[in-house]
C-alpha positions in Angstrom: -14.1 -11.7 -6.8 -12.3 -14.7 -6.0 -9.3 -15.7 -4.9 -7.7 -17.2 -8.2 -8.9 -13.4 -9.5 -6.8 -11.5 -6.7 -3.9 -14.2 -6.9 -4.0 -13.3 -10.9 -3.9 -9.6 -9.8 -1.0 -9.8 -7.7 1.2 -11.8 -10.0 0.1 -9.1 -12.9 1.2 -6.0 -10.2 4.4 -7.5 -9.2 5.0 -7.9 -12.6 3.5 -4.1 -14.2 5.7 -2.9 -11.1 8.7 -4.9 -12.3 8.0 -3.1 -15.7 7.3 0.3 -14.9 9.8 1.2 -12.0 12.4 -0.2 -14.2 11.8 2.1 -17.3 11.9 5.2 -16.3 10.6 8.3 -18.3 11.2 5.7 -21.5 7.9 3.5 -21.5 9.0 1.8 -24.8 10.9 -1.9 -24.4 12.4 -4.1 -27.3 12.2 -6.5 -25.3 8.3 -6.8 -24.9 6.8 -4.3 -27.3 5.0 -2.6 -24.6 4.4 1.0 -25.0 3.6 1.6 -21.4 3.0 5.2 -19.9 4.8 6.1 -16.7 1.7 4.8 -14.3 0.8 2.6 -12.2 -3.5 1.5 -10.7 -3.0 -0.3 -7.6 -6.4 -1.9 -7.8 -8.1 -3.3 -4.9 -12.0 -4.6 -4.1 -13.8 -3.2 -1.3 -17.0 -3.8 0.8 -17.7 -0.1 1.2 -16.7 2.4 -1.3 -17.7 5.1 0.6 -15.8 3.8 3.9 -12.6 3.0 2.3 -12.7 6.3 0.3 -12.8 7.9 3.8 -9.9 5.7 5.3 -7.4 6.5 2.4 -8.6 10.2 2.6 -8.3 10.6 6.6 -5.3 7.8 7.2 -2.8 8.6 4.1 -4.3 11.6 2.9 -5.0 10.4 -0.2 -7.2 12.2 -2.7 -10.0 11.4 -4.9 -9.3 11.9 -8.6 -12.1 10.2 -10.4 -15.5 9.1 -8.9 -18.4 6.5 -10.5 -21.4 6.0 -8.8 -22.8 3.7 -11.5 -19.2 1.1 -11.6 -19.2 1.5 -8.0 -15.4 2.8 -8.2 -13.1 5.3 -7.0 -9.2 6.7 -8.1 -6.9 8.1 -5.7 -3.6 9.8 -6.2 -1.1 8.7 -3.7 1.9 11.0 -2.6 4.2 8.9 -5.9 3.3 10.6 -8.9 2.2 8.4 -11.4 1.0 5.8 -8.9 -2.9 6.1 -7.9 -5.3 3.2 -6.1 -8.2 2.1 -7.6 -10.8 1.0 -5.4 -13.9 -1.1 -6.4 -16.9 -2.1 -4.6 -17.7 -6.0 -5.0 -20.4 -7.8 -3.5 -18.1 -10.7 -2.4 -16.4 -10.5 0.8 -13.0 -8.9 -0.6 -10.7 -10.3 2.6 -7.5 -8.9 2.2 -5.4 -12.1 1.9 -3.5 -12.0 -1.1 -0.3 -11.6 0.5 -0.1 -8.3 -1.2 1.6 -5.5 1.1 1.5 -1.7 0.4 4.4 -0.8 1.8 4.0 3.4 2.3 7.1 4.9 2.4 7.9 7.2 5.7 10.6 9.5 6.8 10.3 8.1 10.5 7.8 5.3 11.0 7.6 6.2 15.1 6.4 9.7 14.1 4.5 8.0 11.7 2.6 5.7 13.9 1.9 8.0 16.6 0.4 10.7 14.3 -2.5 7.6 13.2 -2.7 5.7 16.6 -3.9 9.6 17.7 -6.2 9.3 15.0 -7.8 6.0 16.1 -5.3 3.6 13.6 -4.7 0.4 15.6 -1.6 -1.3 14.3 -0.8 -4.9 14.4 1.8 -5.7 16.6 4.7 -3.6 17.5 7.3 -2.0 14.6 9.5 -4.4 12.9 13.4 -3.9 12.6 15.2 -5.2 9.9 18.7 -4.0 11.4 20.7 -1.7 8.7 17.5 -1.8 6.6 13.9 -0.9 7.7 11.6 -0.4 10.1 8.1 -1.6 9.2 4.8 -0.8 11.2 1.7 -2.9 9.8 -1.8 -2.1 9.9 -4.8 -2.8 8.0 -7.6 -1.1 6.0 -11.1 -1.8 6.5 -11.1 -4.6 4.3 -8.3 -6.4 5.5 -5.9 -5.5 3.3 -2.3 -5.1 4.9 -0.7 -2.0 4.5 2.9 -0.8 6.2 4.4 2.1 7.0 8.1 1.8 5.6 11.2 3.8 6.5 14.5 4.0 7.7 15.4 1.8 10.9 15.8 4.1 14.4 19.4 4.7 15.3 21.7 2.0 17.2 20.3 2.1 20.8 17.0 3.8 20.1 15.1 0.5 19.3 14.3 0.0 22.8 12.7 3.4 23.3 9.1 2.6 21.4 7.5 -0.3 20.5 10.3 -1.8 18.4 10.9 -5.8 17.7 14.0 -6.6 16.1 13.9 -8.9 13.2 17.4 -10.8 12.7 17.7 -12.1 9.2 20.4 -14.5 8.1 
């Protein structure tokens, strides 16, 4: 799986993401034809099926849907309904570098964060403020591939409390 494969993959999920959270309940468009149904595969390669099944499961809590042995693959339904990962075993290294980001979305990232850190979850870096926006706290999966817990920034004042960096954007 190279990386012209999981650049082709990202272009085709930004866009399928574009689509679908646009639509709504009605999958129809004019403008492309598309009959699409209200759902979305993340899919992402993996070095251990079994490993990554168990991260998902115990990290996000995550549940298996559909198992094959024999394609080496695995469907999860996330907490969004409609929206499940997919999760293949390749031979090739699949280095999560893609620049994809699973941004999970969180009522309060600091709660968030300390409930995996006491789980063993090391997180890279300390939370990120976007000021008025979000508070971001990135980890990653076995694999490599970057995932973040998203959520509403910490009140005025309370950035200095945890682990907090504030990101000023212009």
């Amino acid at each position: 799986m190279g990386t012209t494969y999981v650049r082709l993959a990202a272009g085709v999920l930004a866009i399928a993401s574009l689509v679908f959270f646009s639509m709504g309940d009605d999958a129809t468009t004019a403008d492309t034809g598309l009959r699409l149904r209200p759902d979305l595969t993340l899919q992402m390669p993996v070095s251990d099926l079994d490993r990554s099944i168990a991260f998902y499961e115990r990290t996000l809590g995550f549940k298996v849907t559909e198992r094959r042995d024999d394609l080496k693959f695995a469907h999860l339904s996330t907490n969004v309904p409609g929206l499940d990962l997919g999760l293949n075993e390749v031979e090739e290294s699949p280095i999560g570098t893609s620049g994809i980001v699973l941004n999970f979305g969180v009522k309060d990232v600091a709660e968030g964060r300390r409930a995996l850190e006491s789980r063993g979850v090391m997180f890279l870096g300390p939370t990120r403020v976007i000021p008025g926006k979000v508070a971001l706290a990135e980890l990653k999966d076995p694999d490599g591939h970057r995932l973040r817990l998203a959520g509403p920034p910490p009140p005025a004042g309370d950035e200095a409390k945890a682990s907090y960096h504030m990101v000023v954007r212009d």
